[in-house]
C-alpha positions, 0 to 999 in steps of 0.5 A, spaced: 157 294 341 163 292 345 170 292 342 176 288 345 180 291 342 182 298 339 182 295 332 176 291 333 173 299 335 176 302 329 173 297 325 166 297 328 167 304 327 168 304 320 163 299 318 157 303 321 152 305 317 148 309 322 150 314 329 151 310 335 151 312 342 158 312 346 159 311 353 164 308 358 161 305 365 154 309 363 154 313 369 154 320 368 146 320 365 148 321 357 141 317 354 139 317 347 136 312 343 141 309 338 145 304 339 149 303 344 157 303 343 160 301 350 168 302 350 169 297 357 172 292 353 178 296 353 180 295 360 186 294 363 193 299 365 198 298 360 204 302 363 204 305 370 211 308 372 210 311 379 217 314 379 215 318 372 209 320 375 206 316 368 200 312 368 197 309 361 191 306 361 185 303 356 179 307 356 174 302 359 179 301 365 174 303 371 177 308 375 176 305 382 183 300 378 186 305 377 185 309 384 187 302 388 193 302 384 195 309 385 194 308 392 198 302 393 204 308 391 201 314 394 199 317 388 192 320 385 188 324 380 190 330 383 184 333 379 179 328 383 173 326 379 167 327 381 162 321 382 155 322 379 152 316 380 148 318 387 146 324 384 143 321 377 141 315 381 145 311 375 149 304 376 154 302 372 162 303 374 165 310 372 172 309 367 176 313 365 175 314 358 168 317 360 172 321 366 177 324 360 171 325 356 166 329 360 174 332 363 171 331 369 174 336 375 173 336 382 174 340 388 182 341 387 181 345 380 182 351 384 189 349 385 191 343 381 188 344 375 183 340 370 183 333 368 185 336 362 191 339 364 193 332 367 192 328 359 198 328 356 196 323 350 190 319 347 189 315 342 182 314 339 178 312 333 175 318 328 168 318 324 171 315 319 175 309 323 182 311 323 186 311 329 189 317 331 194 319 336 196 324 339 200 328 344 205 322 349 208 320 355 211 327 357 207 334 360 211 337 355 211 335 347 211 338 340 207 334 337 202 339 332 195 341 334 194 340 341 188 335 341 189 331 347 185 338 350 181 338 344 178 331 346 178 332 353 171 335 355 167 333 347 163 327 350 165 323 345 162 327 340 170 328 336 171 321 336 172 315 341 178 315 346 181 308 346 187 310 351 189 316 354 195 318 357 197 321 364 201 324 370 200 323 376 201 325 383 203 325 390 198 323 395 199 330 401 200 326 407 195 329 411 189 333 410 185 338 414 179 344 413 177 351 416 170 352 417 168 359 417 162 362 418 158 367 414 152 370 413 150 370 406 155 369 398 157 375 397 161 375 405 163 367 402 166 369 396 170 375 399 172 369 405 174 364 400 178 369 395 182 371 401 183 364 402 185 362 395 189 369 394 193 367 402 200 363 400 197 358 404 196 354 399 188 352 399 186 346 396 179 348 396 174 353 397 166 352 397 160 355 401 153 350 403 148 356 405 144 351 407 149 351 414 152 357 412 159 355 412 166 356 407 170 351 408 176 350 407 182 346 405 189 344 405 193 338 404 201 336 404 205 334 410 203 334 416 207 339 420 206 345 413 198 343 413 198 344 421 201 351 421 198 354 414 192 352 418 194 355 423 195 362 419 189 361 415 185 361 422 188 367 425 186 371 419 179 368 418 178 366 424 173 359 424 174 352 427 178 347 424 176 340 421 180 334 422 183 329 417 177 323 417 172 328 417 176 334 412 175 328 407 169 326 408 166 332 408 170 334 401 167 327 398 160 329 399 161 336 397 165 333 390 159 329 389 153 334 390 150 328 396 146 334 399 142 334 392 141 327 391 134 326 394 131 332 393 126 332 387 128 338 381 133 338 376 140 340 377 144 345 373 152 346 373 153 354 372 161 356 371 161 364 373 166 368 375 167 368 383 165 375 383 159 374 379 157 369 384 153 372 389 149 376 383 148 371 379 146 367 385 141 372 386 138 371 379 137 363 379 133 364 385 133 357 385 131 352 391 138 350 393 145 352 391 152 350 393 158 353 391 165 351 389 171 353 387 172 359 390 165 361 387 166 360 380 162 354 380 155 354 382 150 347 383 144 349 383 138 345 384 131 349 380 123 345 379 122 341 373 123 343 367 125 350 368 129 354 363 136 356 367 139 359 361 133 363 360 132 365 367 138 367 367 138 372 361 146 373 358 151 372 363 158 370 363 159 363 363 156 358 362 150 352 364 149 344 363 143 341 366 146 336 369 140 332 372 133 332 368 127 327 366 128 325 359 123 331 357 127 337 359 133 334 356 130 333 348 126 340 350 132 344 353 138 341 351 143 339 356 149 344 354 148 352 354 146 355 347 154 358 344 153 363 340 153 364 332 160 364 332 163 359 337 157 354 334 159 355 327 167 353 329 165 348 333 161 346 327 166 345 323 171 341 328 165 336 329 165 335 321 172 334 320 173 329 325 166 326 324 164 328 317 159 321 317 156 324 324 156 317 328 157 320 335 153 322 340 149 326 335 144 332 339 148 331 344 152 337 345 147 341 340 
């Protein structure tokens, strides 16, 4: 099933007579054995005004369109997504519907924010096959309940996104990076969080064990970035990374490349920075790399291992991320909520989609 248009997608949804699969570009590794709903039928930018900061595109618009444009007037997706195609070995093109679904956030989050805190408005067709909009054009409305964030991050679980609204930008004129070496996460997390608590303005903080560095990341214009880094060296101490190499490194970082051929499953953990080192230390997986000051660990674990239950009650929250077919059914791919999120979520679930057509099991 693939819809040309939002009428077309409204009317399909209301004439199903069965749960469906919905996806985007089909990169992110969302299997399932009922029928496949693709949105990439809905493509195309249909408003993009640099000097407002404002892009509107239809959600099967693929999200390497939407950067080139961008970039022809040096602006981006301050909340850079990351690319999972090489680490889940999938094909396809990532779009940015599927993007905003997933609410897809990069290494910048620490400092920008989440693709969420960038979606000003969405349309999107319900369980029933209404057309619902919500939210605008501006950052700040008052528009009722605020589903624009409720959308983002449901998996297409609440309803099917056709055309999302976002703000944009400036692209910094230059990047660099401090490399800092240390011994093990606990020194990491206390280097990063200096960093990130410095005025410096850092853009990144991440630490790989496997080389035994925190980096670092500043961005902006060339004469504030060189000084900051400067400042940021005096205090930390480290080797600076240029721009070519800065950005290359945070593009494999971004996209977990370090995982991509290792064998085992791979689990996203979201903690807090400090938890980092203890939860670390529990996970006792056979890698792990940390980003966002800590708060986010990616953890690479044998086949098949139960994460959450290795890991007892923690505050955060687990994804597995990568896994065979198996391990998904048995394990689920999202951490378990408690009874009372579980019974709210729920109840959200079946006002928006009371025939239970999207992407059933998906979030169980």
């Amino acid at each position: 099933m693939r819809p040309e248009t939002e009428a077309e997608l409204a009317e399909l949804v209301a004439g199903l007579n069965g749960p469906v699969h919905v996806v985007g570009g089909g990169t992110r590794g969302i299997g399932g054995t009922d029928p496949v709903l693709t949105t990439a039928g809905l493509s195309g930018i249909t408003l993009y005004e640099p000097g407002a900061l404002t892009l509107v595109a239809r959600t099967g618009t693929p999200l390497a369109e939407i950067e080139a444009a961008l970039q022809t007037e040096g602006q981006q997706l301050a909340f850079e997504p990351m690319d999972h195609r090489r680490l889940l070995g999938t094909t396809g093109e990532p779009t940015i519907g599927g993007v905003v679904a997933a609410n897809i956030s990069g290494p910048r989050r620490i400092q920008a924010g989440a693709c969420r805190d960038f979606l000003m408005g969405v349309r999107y067709v319900d369980g029933q096959g209404q057309v619902i909009k919500n939210g605008g054009r501006v950052m700040k409305n008052v528009t009722g309940y605020d589903l624009v964030k409720l959308l983002a991050g449901s998996w297409g679980t609440l309803g099917v996104l056709s055309e999302v609204s976002l703000k944009v930008l400036p692209m910094p004129e230059v990047q660099m990076s401090l490399t800092v070496s240390v011994d093990d996460v606990r020194t990491a997390v206390s280097v990063m969080s200096a960093a990130l608590k410095s005025p410096y303005e850092v853009s990144g903080a991440a630490y790989d064990p496997t080389n035994g560095q925190a980096l670092l990341r500043l961005e902006g214009f060339s004469d504030s970035v060189a000084y900051r880094l400067d400042r940021l060296r005096e205090i930390l101490g480290g080797e600076s990374v240029e721009s070519a190499g800065s950005a290359a490194l945070w593009d494999d970082l971004r996209d977990v490349r370090g995982f991509e051929d290792l064998d085992g499953d791979v689990w996203r953990l979201s903690v807090k920075p400090g938890d980092a080192p203890d939860i670390a230390a529990r996970i006792n997986a056979d890698r792990v790399l940390y980003d966002w000051g800590g708060g986010l660990i990616w953890a690479l674990v044998p086949g098949g291992t139960d994460l959450p239950v290795r890991l007892g009650r923690f505050e955060g929250h687990a994804t597995l991320v990568r896994a065979d077919a198996r391990t998904l059914e048995d394990l689920g791919r999202f951490h378990p909520e408690d009874a009372t999120v579980e019974a709210l979520t729920r109840g959200i679930r079946q006002k928006f989609d009371p025939r239970c057509v999207f992407n059933q099991g998906l979030m169980r």
